[in-house]
Every structure is written in C-alpha cells, then in structure tokens.
C-alpha positions in Angstrom: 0.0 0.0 0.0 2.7 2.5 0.9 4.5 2.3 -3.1 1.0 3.4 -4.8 0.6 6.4 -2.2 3.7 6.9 -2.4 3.6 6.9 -6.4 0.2 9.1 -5.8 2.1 11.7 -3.4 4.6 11.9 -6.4 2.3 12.6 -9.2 0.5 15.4 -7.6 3.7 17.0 -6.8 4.5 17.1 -10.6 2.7 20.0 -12.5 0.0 19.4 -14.7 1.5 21.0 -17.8 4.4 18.6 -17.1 2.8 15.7 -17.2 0.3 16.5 -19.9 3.4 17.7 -22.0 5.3 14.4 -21.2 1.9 12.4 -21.9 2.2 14.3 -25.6 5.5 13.5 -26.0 5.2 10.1 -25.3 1.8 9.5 -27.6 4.4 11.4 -30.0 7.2 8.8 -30.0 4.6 6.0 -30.1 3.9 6.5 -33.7 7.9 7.1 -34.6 9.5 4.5 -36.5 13.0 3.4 -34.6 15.9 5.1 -36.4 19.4 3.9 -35.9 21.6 7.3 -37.5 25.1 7.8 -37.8 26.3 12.0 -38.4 29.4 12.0 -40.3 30.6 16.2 -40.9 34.1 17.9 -41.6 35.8 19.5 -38.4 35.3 23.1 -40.0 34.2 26.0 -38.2 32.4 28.0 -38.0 29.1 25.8 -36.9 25.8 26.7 -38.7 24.5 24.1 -40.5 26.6 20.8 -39.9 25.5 18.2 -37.4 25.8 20.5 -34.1 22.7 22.4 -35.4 20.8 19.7 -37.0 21.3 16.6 -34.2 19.1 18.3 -31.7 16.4 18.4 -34.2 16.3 14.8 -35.9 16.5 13.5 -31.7 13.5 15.6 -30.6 11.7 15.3 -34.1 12.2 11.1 -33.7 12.6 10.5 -30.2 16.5 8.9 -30.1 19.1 9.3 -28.0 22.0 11.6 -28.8 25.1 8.9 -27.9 28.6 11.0 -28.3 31.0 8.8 -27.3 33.8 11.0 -25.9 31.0 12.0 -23.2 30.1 8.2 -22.7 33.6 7.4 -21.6 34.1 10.2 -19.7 30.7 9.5 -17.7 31.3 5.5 -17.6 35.3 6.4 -15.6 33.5 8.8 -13.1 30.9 5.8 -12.6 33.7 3.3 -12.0 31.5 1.2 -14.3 33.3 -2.0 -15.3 33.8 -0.3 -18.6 34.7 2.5 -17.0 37.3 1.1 -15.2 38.5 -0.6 -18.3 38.9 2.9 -20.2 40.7 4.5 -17.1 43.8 4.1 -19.1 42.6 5.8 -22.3 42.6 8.8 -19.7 45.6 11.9 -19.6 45.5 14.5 -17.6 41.2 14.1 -17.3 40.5 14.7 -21.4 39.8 11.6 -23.4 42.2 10.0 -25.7 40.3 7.8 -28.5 43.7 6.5 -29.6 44.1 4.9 -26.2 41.1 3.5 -26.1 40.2 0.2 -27.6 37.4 -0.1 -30.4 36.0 -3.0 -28.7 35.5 -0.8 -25.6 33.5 2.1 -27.3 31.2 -0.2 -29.0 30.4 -2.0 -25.7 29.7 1.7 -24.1 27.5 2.0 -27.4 25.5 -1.5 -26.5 24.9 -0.2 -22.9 23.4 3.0 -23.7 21.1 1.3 -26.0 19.6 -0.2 -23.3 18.4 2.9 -21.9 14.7 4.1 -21.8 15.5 6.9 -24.2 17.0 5.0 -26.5 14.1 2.9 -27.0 13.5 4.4 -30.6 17.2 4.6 -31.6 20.3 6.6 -31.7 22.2 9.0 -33.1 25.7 8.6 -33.3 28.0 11.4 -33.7 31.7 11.0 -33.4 31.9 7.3 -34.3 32.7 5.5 -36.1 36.0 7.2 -37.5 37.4 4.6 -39.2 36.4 1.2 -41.3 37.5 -1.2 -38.8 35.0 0.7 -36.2 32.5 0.8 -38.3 32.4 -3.3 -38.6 33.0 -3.8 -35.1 29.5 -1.7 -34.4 27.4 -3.7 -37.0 28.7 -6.7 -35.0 27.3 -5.3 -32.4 23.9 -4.3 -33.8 23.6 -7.6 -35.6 23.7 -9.7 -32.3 20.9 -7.1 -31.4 18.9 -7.8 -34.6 19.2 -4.2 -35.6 21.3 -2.6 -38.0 22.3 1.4 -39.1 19.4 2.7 -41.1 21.3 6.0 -42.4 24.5 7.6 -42.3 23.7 11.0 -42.6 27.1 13.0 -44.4 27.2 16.1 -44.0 28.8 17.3 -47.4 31.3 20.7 -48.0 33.8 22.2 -49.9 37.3 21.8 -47.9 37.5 25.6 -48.3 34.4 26.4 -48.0 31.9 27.0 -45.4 29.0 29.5 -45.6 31.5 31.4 -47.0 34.7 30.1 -45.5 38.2 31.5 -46.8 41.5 30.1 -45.6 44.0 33.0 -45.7 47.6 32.6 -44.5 47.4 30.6 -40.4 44.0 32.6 -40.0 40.3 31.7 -40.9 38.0 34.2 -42.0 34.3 33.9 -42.0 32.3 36.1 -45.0 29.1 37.2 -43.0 27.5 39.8 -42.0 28.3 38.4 -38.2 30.8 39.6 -35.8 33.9 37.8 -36.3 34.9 35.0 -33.1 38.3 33.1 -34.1 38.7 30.1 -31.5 41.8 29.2 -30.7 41.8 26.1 -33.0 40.7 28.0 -35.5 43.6 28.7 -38.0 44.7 26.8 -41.2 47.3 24.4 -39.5 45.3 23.0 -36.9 42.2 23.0 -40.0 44.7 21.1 -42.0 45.8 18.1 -39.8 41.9 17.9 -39.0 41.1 17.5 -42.6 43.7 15.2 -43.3 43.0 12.9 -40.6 39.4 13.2 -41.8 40.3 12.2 -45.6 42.2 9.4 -44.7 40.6 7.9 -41.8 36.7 9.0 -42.2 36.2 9.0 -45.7 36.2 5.5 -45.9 33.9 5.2 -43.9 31.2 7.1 -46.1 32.7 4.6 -49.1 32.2 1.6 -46.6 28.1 2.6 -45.8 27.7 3.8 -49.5 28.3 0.0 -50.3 25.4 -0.9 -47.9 23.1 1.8 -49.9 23.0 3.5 -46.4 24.6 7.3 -47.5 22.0 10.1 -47.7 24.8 13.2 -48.5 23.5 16.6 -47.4 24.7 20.2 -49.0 25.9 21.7 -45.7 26.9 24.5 -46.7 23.0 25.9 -47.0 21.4 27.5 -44.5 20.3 25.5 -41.5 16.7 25.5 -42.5 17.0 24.4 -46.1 19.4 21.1 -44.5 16.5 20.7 -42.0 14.4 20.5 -45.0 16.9 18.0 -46.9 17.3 16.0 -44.0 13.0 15.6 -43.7 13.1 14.6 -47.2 15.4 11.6 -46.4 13.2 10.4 -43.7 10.1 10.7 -45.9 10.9 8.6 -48.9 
C-alpha cells in the first residue's frame, strides 16, 4: 500500500503541464518509427548548418538518444562502471584519448546506452565510427541485437568552404554579416591536420556505408533551415 501512495504523493507533486506535456510526448514517440543514424561532418568551423545544429532536431523530431561517445567514456570512468574502469587508461590528464582506447571498448559503451529508456526508438551517433574497422565492429554489435544502421547522414562541403569560408595565410575568416569570433583552434594548421586525418581515416567510412546503400549526403553548406528541410526529405521517402 505505501509504493501506490507513495507513487500518488509523487504525481501530484508534478505539475499538470508537465505531465500533460510528457503524456504528448510520449503519444508522439509512439507512432515514430526506430531510427538507428550515424552524423558523419568535416571538423570546420564555423558551426551553422553541420551536425551541431541539426542533431538536436532529428533526436526531438524522432525521439532517439544523442550517444557521443567521448562523453560516454568520460561519464562511464566517473561511474567506476566496469567499462569504466577498463577505459581508465585511455585517460591523460582528465580529457579523453580515442587512440588509447580500444574499439571494442567504445562499441560496448555504445551497447549499454542502448539499453536505456530513451533510446528505445534509436540513436544518433556522432563521433563514431571514424574509421572502417570501427564501423564493422559496431554492425557486430547491432547484428547480435537484430538491428542494424538505417542512415549515415554526411554532411557534405567544400574543404574551403563554409557558408563562405576562406583560408588566408594561419588565420580563418568567416564572410558574414556576423561579428567575427576566431577560436583558438581555428587557423589553417590545426584545419589542415583535422582534414587530413578526416580524408584518410573518415572518408572510408562514407565509401564503406555507400556500399550498404545507407549514405543520404547533405549540402551543408546551405542555410540551417534548407538542411532541415533536406534532412525531412530523407526520412520521408
């Protein structure tokens, strides 16, 4: 008797918009088809239209989890989680190091967030995989699960270009009507070694999916609205 009053006592504590907004939500994500997505972008700055902006949207427009594995790890070590423990060493000085870090690992943080409530309708993954061999080791994974990646969403620019991107001598400079803010990564070296990592680690990676009919390629260098829109259009047909 006391867990149902308890439960009761609960409930009414809870604002009636809140629930009847969570009821919605939930009545939402009952009709949503389960989406298993993969973001794939360039490391370019600035952000506008890439898969910062549009990852919110696609998880609250189809109910899936956001899963960005740096944050998984990170979360899993201060947990003392068996994986956790097992990716202390992939650890300096507190920031993550992927390199130190075994594939294997990742993908099992990957299987234990799917188990979560809110990833009940699927995932979005962003930040892996980066290379060939990690993207095989995660279809292991799903297949054991009966599941597999639906789409591999690539976000699709220019190397020197974005929304008006031009790389001039160790500086970037952004063509827009908006104030100029240069990060300190933000100058043609560092751009550089991104890019090429990106080319010869990531790119196969698209080629790899491609094979599997899996790669819808987005023009990222539109405005955020008109990828929105492009992104909507790959869902619907």
């Amino acid at each position: 008797m006391a867990g149902p009053a308890a439960l009761s006592v609960a409930l009414e504590d809870i604002p009636s918009l809140d629930l009847m907004t969570e009821l919605m939500r939930r009545m939402k994500c009952s009709t949503k088809p389960d989406k298993r997505l993969i973001l794939i972008g360039k490391p370019l700055r600035p952000p506008g239209s890439g898969k910062g902006t549009q990852s919110p949207i696609i998880k609250d427009e189809y109910c899936l989890c956001h899963l960005a594995t740096g944050d998984m790890l990170r979360a899993a070590v201060a947990a003392k989680t068996p994986l956790g423990n097992e990716g202390q060493r992939g650890y300096g000085q507190g920031k993550f190091n992927g390199e130190l870090v075994s594939d294997d690992l990742v993908v099992g943080i990957i299987d234990e967030a799917m188990k979560k409530p809110s990833c009940q309708k699927g995932f979005i993954l962003d930040g892996f995989p980066r290379t060939v061999v990690q993207a095989q080791k995660l279809d292991e994974m799903l297949e054991k699960r009966g599941v597999k990646v639906d789409k591999v969403l690539n976000f699709a620019i220019d190397d020197a270009r974005r929304r008006g991107l031009l790389v001039t001598g160790s500086t970037l400079l952004v063509v827009t009507a908006e104030p100029l803010i240069q990060r300190k990564d933000d100058t043609a070296v560092v751009l550089k070694s991104r890019l090429e990592a990106f080319h010869r680690q990531t790119e196969p990676v698209i080629v790899y999916y491609t094979k599997q009919s899996s790669v819808a390629h987005l023009h990222a260098e539109k405005p955020p609205q008109d990828v929105t829109t492009e992104v909507q259009k790959v869902f619907s047909s």
